[in-house]
C-alpha positions as semicolon CSV with decimal commas, in nm:
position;residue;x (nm);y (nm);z (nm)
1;X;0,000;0,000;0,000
2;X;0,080;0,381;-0,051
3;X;-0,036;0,680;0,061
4;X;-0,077;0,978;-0,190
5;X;-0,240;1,312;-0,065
6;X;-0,314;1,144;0,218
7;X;-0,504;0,876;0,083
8;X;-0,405;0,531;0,114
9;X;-0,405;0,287;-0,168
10;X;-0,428;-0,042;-0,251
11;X;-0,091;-0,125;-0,468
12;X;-0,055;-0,539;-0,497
13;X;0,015;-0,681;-0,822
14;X;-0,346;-0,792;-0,857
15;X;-0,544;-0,487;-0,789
16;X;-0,352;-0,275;-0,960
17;X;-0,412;-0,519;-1,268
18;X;-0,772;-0,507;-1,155
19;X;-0,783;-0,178;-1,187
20;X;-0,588;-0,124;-1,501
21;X;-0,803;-0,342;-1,671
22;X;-1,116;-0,226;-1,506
23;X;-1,013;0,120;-1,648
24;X;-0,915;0,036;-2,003
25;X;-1,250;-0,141;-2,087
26;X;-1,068;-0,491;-2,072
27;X;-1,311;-0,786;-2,200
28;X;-1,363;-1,001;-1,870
29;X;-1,586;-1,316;-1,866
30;X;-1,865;-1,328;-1,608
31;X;-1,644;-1,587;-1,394
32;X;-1,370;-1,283;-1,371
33;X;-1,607;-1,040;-1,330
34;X;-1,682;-1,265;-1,030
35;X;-1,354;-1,258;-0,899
36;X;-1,353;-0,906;-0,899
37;X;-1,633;-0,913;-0,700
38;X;-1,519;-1,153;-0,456
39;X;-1,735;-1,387;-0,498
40;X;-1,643;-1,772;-0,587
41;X;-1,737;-1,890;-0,931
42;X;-1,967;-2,207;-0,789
43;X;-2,192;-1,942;-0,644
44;X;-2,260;-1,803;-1,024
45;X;-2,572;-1,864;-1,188
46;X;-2,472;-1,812;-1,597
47;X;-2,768;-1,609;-1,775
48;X;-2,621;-1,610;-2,110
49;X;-2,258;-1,435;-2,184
50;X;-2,271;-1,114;-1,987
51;X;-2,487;-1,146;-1,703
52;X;-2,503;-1,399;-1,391
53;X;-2,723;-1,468;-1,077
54;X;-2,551;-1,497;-0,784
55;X;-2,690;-1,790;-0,579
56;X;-2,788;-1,656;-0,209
57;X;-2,568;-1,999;-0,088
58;X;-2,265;-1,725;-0,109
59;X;-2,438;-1,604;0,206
60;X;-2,424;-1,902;0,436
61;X;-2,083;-1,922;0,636
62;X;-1,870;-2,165;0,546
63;X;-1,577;-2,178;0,767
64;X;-1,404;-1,897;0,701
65;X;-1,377;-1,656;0,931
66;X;-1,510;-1,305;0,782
67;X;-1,247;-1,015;0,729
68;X;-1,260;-0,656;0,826
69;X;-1,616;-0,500;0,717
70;X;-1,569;-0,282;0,363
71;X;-1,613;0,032;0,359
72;X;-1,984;0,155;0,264
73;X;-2,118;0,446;0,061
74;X;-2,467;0,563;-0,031
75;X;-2,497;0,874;-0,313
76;X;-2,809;1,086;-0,286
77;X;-2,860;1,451;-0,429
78;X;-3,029;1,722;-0,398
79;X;-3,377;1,795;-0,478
80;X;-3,368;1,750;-0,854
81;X;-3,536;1,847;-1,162
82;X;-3,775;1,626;-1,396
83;X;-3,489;1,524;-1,606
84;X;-3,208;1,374;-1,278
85;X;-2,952;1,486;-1,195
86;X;-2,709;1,179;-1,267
87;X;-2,724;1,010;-0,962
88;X;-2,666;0,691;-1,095
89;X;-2,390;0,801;-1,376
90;X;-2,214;0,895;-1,113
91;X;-2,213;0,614;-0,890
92;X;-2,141;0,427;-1,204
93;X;-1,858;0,674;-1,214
94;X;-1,734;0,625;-0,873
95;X;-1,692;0,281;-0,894
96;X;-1,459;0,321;-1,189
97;X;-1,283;0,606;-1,035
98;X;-1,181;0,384;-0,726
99;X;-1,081;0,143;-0,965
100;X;-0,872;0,378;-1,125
101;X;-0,727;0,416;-0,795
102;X;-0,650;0,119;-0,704
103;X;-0,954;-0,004;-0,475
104;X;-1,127;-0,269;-0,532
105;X;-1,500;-0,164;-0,558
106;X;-1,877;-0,328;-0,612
107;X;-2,206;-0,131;-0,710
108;X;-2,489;-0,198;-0,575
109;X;-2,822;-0,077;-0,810
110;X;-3,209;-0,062;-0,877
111;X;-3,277;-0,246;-1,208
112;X;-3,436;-0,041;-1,484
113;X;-3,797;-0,049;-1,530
114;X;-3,916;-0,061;-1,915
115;X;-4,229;0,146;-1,822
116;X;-3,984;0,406;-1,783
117;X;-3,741;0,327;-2,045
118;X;-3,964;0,331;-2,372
119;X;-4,173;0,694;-2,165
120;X;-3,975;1,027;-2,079
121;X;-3,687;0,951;-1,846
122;X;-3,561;0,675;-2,031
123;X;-3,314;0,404;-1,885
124;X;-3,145;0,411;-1,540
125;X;-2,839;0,279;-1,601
126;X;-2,629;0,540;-1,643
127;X;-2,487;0,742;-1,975
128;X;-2,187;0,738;-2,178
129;X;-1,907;0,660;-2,011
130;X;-2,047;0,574;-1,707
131;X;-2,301;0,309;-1,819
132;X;-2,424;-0,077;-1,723
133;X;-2,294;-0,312;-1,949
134;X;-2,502;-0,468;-2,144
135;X;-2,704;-0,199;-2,153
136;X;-2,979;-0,363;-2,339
137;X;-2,993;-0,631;-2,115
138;X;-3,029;-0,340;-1,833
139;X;-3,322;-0,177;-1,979
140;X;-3,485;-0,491;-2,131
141;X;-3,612;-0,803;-1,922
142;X;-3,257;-0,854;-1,786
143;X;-3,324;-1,215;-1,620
144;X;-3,706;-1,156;-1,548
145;X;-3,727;-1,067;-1,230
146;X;-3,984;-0,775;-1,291
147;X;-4,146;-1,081;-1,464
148;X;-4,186;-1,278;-1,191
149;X;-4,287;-1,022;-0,994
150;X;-4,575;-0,935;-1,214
151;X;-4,664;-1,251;-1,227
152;X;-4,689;-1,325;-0,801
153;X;-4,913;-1,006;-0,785
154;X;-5,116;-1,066;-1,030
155;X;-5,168;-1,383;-0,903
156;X;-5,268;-1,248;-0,576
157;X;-5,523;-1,062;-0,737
158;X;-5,640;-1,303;-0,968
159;X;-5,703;-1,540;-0,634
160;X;-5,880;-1,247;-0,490
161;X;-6,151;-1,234;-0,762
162;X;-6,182;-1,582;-0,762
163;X;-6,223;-1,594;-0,390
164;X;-6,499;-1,372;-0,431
165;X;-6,657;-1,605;-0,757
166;X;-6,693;-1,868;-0,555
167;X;-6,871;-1,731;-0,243
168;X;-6,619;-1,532;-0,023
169;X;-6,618;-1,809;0,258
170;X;-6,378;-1,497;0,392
171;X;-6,637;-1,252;0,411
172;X;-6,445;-1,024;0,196
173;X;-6,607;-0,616;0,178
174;X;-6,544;-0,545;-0,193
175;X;-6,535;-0,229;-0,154
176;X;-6,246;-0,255;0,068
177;X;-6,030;-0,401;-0,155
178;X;-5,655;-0,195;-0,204
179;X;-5,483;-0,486;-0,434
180;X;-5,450;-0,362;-0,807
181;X;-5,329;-0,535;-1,073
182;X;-4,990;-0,428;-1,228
183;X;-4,737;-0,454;-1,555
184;X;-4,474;-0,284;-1,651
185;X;-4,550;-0,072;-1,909
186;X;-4,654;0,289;-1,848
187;X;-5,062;0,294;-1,975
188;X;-5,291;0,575;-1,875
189;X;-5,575;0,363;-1,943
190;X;-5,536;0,154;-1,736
191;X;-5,520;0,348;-1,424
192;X;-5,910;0,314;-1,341
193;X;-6,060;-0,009;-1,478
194;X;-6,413;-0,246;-1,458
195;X;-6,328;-0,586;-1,449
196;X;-6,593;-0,913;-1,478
197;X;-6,776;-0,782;-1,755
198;X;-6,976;-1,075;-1,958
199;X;-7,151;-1,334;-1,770
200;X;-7,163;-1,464;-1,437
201;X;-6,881;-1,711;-1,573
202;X;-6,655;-1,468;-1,602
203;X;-6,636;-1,345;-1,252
204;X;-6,788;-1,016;-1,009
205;X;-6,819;-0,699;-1,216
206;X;-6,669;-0,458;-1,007
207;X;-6,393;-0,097;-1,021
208;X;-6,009;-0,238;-1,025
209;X;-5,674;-0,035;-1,128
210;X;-5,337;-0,131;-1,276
211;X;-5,028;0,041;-1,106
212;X;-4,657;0,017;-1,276
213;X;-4,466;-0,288;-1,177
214;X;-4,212;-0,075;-0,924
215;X;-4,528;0,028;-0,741
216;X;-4,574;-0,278;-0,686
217;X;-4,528;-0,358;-0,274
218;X;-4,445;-0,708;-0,375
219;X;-4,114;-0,531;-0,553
220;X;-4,075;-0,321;-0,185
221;X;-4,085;-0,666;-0,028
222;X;-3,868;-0,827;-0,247
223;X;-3,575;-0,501;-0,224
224;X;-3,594;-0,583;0,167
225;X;-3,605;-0,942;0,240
226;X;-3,302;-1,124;0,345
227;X;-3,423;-1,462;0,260
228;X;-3,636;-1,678;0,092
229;X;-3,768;-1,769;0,489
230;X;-3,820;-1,347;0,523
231;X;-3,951;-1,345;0,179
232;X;-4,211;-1,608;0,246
233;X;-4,323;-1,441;0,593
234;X;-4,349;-1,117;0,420
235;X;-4,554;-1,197;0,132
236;X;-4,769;-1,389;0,370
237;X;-4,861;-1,061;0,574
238;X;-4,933;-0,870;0,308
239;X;-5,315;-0,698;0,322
240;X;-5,568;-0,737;0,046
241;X;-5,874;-0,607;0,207
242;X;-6,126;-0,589;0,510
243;X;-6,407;-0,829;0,618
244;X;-6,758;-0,813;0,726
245;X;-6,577;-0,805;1,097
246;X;-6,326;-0,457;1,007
247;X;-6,042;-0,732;1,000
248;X;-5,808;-0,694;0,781
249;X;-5,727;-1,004;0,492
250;X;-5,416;-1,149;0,402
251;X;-5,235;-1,294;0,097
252;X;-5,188;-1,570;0,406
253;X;-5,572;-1,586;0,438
254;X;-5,610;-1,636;0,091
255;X;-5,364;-1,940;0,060
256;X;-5,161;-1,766;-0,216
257;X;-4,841;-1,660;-0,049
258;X;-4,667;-2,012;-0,051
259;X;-4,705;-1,982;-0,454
260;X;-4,627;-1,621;-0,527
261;X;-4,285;-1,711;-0,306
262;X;-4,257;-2,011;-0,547
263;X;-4,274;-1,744;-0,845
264;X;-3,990;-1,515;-0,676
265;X;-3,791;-1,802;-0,565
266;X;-3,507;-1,719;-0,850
267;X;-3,574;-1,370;-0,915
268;X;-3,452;-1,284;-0,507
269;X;-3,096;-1,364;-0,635
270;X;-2,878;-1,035;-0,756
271;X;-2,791;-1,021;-1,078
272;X;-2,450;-0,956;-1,184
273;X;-2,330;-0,702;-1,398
274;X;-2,067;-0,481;-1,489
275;X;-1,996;-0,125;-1,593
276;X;-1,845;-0,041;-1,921
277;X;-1,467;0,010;-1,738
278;X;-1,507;-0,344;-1,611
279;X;-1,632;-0,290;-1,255
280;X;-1,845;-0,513;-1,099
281;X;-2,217;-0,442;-1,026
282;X;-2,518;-0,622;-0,837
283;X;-2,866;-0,462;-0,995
284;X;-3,163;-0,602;-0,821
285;X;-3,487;-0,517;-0,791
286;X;-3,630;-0,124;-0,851
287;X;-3,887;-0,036;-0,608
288;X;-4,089;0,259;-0,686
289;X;-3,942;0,617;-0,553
290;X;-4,281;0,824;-0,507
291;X;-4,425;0,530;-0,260
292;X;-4,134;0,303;-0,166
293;X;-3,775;0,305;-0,086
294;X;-3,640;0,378;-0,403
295;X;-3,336;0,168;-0,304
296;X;-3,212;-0,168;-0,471
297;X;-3,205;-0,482;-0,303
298;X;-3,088;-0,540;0,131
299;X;-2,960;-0,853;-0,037
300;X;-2,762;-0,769;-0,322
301;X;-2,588;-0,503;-0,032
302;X;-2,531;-0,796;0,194
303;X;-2,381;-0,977;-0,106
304;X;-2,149;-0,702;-0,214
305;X;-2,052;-0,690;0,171
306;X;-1,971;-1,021;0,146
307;X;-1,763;-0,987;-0,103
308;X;-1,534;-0,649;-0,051
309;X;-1,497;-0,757;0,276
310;X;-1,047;-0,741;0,367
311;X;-0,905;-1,085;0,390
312;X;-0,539;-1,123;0,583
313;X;-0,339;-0,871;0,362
314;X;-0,600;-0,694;0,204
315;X;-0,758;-0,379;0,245
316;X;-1,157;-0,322;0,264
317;X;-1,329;-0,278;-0,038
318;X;-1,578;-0,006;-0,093
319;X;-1,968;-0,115;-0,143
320;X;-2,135;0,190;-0,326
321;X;-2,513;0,209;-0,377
322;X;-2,746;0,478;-0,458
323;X;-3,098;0,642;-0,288
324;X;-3,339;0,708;-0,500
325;X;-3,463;1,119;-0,559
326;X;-3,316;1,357;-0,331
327;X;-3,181;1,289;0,059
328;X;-3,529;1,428;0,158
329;X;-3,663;1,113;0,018
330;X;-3,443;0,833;-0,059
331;X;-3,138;0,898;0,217
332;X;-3,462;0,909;0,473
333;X;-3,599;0,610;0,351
334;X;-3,311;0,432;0,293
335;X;-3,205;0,496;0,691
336;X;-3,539;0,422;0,823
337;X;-3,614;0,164;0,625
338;X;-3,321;-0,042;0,446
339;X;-3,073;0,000;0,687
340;X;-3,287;-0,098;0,984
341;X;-3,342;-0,437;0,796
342;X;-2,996;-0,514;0,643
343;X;-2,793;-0,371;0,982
344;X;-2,543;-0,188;0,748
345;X;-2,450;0,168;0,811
346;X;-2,269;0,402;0,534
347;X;-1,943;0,582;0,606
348;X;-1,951;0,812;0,340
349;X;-2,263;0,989;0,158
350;X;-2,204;1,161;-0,152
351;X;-2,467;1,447;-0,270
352;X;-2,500;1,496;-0,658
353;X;-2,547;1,877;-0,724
354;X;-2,591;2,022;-1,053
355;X;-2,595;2,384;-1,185
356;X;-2,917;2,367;-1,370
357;X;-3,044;2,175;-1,024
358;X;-2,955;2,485;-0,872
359;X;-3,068;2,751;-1,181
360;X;-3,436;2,524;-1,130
361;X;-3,468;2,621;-0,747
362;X;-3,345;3,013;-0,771
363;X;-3,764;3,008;-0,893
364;X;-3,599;3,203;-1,211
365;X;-3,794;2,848;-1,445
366;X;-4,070;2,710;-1,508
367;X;-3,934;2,317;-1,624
368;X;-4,178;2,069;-1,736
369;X;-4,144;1,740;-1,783
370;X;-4,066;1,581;-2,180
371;X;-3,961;1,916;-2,281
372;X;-3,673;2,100;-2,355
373;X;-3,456;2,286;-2,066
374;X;-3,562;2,703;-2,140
375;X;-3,314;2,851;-2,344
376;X;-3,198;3,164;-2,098
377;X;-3,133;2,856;-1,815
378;X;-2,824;2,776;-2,058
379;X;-2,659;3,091;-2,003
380;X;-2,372;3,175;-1,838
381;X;-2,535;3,256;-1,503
382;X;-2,364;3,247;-1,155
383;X;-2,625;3,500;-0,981
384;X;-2,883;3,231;-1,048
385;X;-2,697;2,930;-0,895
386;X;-2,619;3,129;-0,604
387;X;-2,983;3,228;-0,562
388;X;-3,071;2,841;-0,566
389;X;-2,804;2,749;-0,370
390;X;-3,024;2,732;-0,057
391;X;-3,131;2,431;-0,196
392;X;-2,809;2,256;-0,160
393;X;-2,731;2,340;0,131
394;X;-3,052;2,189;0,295
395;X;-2,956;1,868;0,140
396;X;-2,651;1,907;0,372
397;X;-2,801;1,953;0,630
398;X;-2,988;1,646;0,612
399;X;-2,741;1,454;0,536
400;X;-2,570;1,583;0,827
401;X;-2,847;1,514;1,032
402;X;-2,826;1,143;0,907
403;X;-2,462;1,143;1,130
404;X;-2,287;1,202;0,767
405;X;-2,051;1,394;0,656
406;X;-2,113;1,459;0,267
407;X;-1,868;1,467;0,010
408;X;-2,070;1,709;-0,267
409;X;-2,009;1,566;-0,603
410;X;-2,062;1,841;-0,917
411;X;-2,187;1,682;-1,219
412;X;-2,113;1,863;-1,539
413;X;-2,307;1,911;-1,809
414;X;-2,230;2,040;-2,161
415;X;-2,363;2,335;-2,102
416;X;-2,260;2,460;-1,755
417;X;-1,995;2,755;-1,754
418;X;-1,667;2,733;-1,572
419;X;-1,785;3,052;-1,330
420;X;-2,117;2,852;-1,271
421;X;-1,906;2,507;-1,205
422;X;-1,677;2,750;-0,931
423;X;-1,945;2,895;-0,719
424;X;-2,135;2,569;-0,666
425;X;-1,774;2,467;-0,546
426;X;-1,738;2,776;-0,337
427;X;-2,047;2,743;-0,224
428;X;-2,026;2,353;-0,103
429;X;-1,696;2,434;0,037
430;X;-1,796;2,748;0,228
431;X;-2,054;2,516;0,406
432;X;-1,795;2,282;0,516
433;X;-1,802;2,003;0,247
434;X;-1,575;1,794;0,065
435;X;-1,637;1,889;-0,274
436;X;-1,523;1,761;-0,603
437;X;-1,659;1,809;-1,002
438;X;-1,710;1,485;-1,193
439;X;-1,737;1,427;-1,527
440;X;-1,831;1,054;-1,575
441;X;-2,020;1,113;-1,860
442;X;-1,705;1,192;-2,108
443;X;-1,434;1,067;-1,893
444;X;-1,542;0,789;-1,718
445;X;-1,367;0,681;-1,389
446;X;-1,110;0,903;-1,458
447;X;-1,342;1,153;-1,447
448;X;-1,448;1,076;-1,060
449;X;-1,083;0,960;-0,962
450;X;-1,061;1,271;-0,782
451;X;-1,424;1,249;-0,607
452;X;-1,263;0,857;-0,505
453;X;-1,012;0,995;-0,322
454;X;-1,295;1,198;-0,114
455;X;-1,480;0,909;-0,026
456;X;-1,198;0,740;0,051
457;X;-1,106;0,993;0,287
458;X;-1,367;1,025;0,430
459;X;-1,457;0,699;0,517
460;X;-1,090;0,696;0,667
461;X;-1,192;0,979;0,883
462;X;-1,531;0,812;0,982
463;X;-1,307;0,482;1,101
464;X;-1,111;0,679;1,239
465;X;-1,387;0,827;1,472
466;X;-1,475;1,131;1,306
467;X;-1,839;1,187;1,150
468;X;-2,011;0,891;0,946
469;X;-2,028;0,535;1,027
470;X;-2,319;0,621;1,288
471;X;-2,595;0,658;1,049
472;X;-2,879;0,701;1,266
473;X;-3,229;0,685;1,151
474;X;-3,497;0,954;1,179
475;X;-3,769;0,805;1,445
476;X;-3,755;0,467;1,661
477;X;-3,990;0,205;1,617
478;X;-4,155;0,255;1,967
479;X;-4,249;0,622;1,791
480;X;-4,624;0,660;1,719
481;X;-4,681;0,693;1,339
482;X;-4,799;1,049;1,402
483;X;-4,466;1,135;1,539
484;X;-4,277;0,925;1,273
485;X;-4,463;1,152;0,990
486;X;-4,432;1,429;1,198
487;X;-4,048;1,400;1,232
488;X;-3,998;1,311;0,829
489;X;-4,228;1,672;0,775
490;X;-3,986;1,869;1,006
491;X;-3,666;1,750;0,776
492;X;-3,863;1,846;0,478
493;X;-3,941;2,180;0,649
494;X;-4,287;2,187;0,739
495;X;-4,466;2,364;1,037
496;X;-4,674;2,065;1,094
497;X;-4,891;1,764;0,943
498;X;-5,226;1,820;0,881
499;X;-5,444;1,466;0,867
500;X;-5,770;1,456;0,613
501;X;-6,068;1,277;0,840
502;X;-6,034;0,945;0,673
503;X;-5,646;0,932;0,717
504;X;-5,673;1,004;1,061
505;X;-5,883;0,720;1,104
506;X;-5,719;0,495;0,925
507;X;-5,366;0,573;1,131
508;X;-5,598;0,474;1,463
509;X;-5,676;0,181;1,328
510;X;-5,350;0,049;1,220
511;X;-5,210;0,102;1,565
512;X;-5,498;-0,046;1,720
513;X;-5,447;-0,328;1,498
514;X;-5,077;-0,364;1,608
515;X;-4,929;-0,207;1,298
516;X;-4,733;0,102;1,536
517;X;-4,433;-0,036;1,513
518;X;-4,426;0,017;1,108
519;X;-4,209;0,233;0,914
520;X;-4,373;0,531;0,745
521;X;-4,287;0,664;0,419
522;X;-4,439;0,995;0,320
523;X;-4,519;0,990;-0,063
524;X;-4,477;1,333;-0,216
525;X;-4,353;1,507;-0,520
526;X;-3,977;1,428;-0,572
527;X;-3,933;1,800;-0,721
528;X;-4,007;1,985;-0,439
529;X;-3,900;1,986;-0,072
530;X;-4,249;2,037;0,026
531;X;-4,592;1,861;-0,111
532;X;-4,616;2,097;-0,368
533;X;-4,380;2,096;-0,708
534;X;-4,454;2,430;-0,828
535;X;-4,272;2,519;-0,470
536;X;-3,891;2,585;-0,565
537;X;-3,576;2,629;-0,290
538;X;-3,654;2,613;0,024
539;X;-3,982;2,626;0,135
540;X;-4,083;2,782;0,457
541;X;-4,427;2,877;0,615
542;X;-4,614;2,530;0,482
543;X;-4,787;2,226;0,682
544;X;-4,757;1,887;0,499
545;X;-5,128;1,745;0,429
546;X;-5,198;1,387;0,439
547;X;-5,473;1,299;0,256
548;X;-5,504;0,955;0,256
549;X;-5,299;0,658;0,469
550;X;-5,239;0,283;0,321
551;X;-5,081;0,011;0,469
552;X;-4,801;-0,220;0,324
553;X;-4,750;-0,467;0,608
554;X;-4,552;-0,705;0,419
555;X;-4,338;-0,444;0,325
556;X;-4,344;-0,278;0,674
557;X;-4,457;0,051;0,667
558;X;-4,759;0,253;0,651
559;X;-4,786;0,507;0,302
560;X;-4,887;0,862;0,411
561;X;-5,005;1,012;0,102
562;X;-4,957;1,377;0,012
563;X;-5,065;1,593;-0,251
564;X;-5,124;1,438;-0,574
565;X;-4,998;1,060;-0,662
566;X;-4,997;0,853;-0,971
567;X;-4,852;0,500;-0,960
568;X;-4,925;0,455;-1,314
569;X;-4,711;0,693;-1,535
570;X;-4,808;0,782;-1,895
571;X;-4,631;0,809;-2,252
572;X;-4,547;1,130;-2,409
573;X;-4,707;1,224;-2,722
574;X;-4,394;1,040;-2,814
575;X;-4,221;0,824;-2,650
576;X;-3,894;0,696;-2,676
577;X;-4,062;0,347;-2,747
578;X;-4,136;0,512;-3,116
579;X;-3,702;0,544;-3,097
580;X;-3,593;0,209;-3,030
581;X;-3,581;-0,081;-3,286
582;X;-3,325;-0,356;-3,372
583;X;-3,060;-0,402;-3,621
584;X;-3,201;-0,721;-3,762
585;X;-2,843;-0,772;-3,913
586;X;-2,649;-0,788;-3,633
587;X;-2,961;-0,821;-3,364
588;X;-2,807;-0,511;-3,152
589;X;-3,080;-0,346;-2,986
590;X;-3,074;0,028;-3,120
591;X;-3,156;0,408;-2,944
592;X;-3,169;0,282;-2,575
593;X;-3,120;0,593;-2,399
């Protein structure tokens, strides 16, 4: 080992061909890819060339005693605008930067949806130079886990309806019923549906919905079980409806949770990829941001643990994954809810800032989703990032309030301006951050070696006793769900929660019921701090309003719902589907974006 700037690095013959090879695009068969990962080629489950499951047998112990823990990082950002900000390009980045210097690292992601992929935002593996490899299989089907998890909840429903067909011996209100159908494929028309129509054959005529597949709480279950055992006890608890009693019904109740396990059995293995420098990444799973954790999979974390983990002679390896939206949002959720379940806790967070992030919240904009950034936001402008830097800086402070200390990444852009790029540094740095600008979409991990060696410093510093490593959640479980909310709102900024009748109701009856000791997440707009996504900045003088609570037992937490919520996007007047096609020459899949 060396240390350079005062960070030290990992110099044995093998990682520094590791990362030499990582960083120079090498070719490197899934069994290698393995390797990289630290993780023994029995435990790989070959789906075709590129990609592998990794059989959850690499989690048993077997005899060897476990090295020092790796180092752990989580990247959130701030509030962004309806295009990202890049969080996951530069994760993707990251990874190859710490490969570029040396470490051995392992990336931890949320699968792309295709509902998604073929609407507006397109694919969420990264761009450019930062990017999942193959990126087709990324966007596309990958090994079918959203598959299979279409498939167990539509089951569930399907059993539903036919428990009612043939009599309801469980005294099922219909009216009460919360369990939609999903797929994943972004369709407006199905968002309100009548199902049964034709004759009494064909089953009770009643109102039903379709959500996305990532809405999907059998995807939130899935992203937080830690076994097949957990899985199976999960889906089990899992609420349908209420009877004639007020009692609530379970996929249990309904004998279908043995068989939607039996469905999910292969998809709860990670999946193995890598990025396009080589580096080894787990993607698993994709839960919804709005209503869920936005997080990928406790599982695939524990796996990457697993395997970065310091034998005799080595040094820890660094396990980066990514919270979905802004710290607000994901870094709550993925505190209060994923860490609580896997028992991990991240040394390092790093915030993703942009300058048209911060041009959005000076209030100067009006952005809208689908179209075009204005014109005048592409000018040379520092006034205007100053006058949304406020913005920022309240994603520090959550962060910090998290027990972190954040290392501020700046993402460029083509069309930021060196003076813009300097006072978000200034800025970051006048608040007391470690700051760096990345460029991972035309440079790669070379463009993020320098934001490497601030995480690795800073996880240094947080073994060394200094702040991170802590990562303490928001609220305890023994917390009443109206202070759990009410602690999320005061992060956001709020001067209080106000409760619509029926959610108040519905809050006393899930305690009563012995649901307390649940999680909450608050499901609001990602684009605001607030409720409201017209409201830019900071928001101050506003009460959060909950309009309506659900419950997600299996999942384990209780939805507050605020302000509007669709969890069934729509296409564009044209959507990138109308884009992509396929070389039928050479079969490449062509315009994945």
């Amino acid at each position: 080992m060396t240390e350079v700037d005062g960070v030290t690095r990992t110099t044995s013959v093998s990682a520094r061909a590791a990362g030499t090879a990582a960083a120079a695009g090498t070719p490197v068969t899934v069994t290698g890819l393995a390797a990289r990962a630290g993780i023994d080629g029995s435990h790989l489950i070959p789906y075709g060339r590129e990609v592998a499951k990794i059989d959850l047998s690499v989690l048993k112990p077997d005899g060897e005693a476990p090295g020092s823990p790796p180092h752990y990082v989580v990247v959130t950002a701030m509030t962004p605008t309806s295009f990202g900000e890049g969080k996951s390009t530069v994760a993707i980045g990251l990874a190859q930067g710490l490969a570029h210097r040396g470490h051995r690292s392992l990336l931890t992601l949320c699968q792309s949806a295709m509902g998604p992929t073929f609407g507006i935002k397109g694919g969420a593996g990264g761009s450019g130079r930062a990017r999942i490899e193959p990126a087709d299989r990324m966007n596309l089907h990958l090994t079918g886990d959203f598959h299979a998890i279409t498939a167990a909840h539509n089951l569930l429903a399907a059993m539903i309806d036919n428990h009612l067909h043939h009599g309801n011996a469980l005294g099922i209100v219909e009216r009460t019923i919360t369990w939609p159908r999903v797929l994943d494929v972004n369709d407006r028309a199905l968002r309100h549906v009548v199902i049964g129509l034709g004759s009494a054959a064909d089953g009770v005529t009643r109102q039903a919905s379709f959500d996305i597949t990532p809405a999907s709480e059998v995807m939130v279950i899935m992203s937080l079980a830690t076994s097949l055992a957990d899985l199976r006890e999960r889906l089990g608890s899992v609420v349908v409806a209420r009877d004639e009693a007020g009692r609530w019904v379970t996929a249990e109740d309904l004998g279908a949770a043995g068989a939607m396990t039996a469905i999910l059995r292969d998809a709860l293995a990670p999946n193995l990829l890598r990025t396009g420098e080589g580096t080894p990444a787990l993607i698993h799973t994709g839960p919804f941001g709005n209503i869920a954790t936005g997080c990928s999979s406790v599982i695939a974390d524990l796996v990457a643990a697993r395997g970065m983990a310091a034998l005799p002679g080595q040094e820890p390896g660094y396990v980066l994954t990514e919270a979905g939206f802004g710290a607000d949002m994901g870094l709550e959720r993925f505190f209060d809810l994923k860490c609580r379940v896997s028992g991990m806790r991240p040394e390092a967070a790093v915030l993703v800032v942009t300058v048209r992030a911060l041009k959005a919240h000076s209030g100067a904009y009006r952005i809208a989703p689908g179209r075009d950034l204005p014109e005048a936001m592409l000018q040379e402008n520092p006034e205007q990032v100053r006058a949304g830097a406020g913005n920022m800086l309240k994603h520090l402070q959550i962060v910090r309030g998290f027990g972190m200390e954040p290392v501020v990444a700046i993402n460029v852009f083509p069309t930021d301006h060196d003076s813009e790029l300097a006072e978000v540094e200034r800025l970051a740095r006048e608040a007391g951050a470690r700051v760096t600008v990345v460029r991972p979409v035309t440079e790669g991990g070379a463009g993020c070696a320098e934001l490497a060696d601030e995480v690795a410093r800073a996880c240094r510093a947080a073994r060394d006793g200094g702040p991170g490593g802590a990562g303490r959640p928001l609220y305890g479980p023994g917390d009443s769900l109206r202070t759990k909310i009410g602690r999320v709102a005061a992060m956001y900024g709020a001067d209080g929660v106000d409760y619509a009748p029926v959610a108040a109701r519905f809050l006393d009856d899930c305690e009563h019921d012995g649901y307390a000791e649940l999680a909450v997440v608050v499901a609001k707009t990602p684009l605001s701090l607030s409720h409201d996504p017209a409201l830019t900045g900071v928001p101050t003088g506003w009460r959060l309003p909950v309009s309506e609570v659900r419950l997600a037992a299996g999942a384990g937490y209780v939805l507050a719902v605020c302000g509007a919520l669709s969890t069934m996007p729509a296409l564009p007047s044209h959507p990138a589907a109308e884009r992509v096609d396929v070389d039928t020459t050479t079969g490449q899949v062509l315009n994945l974006r």
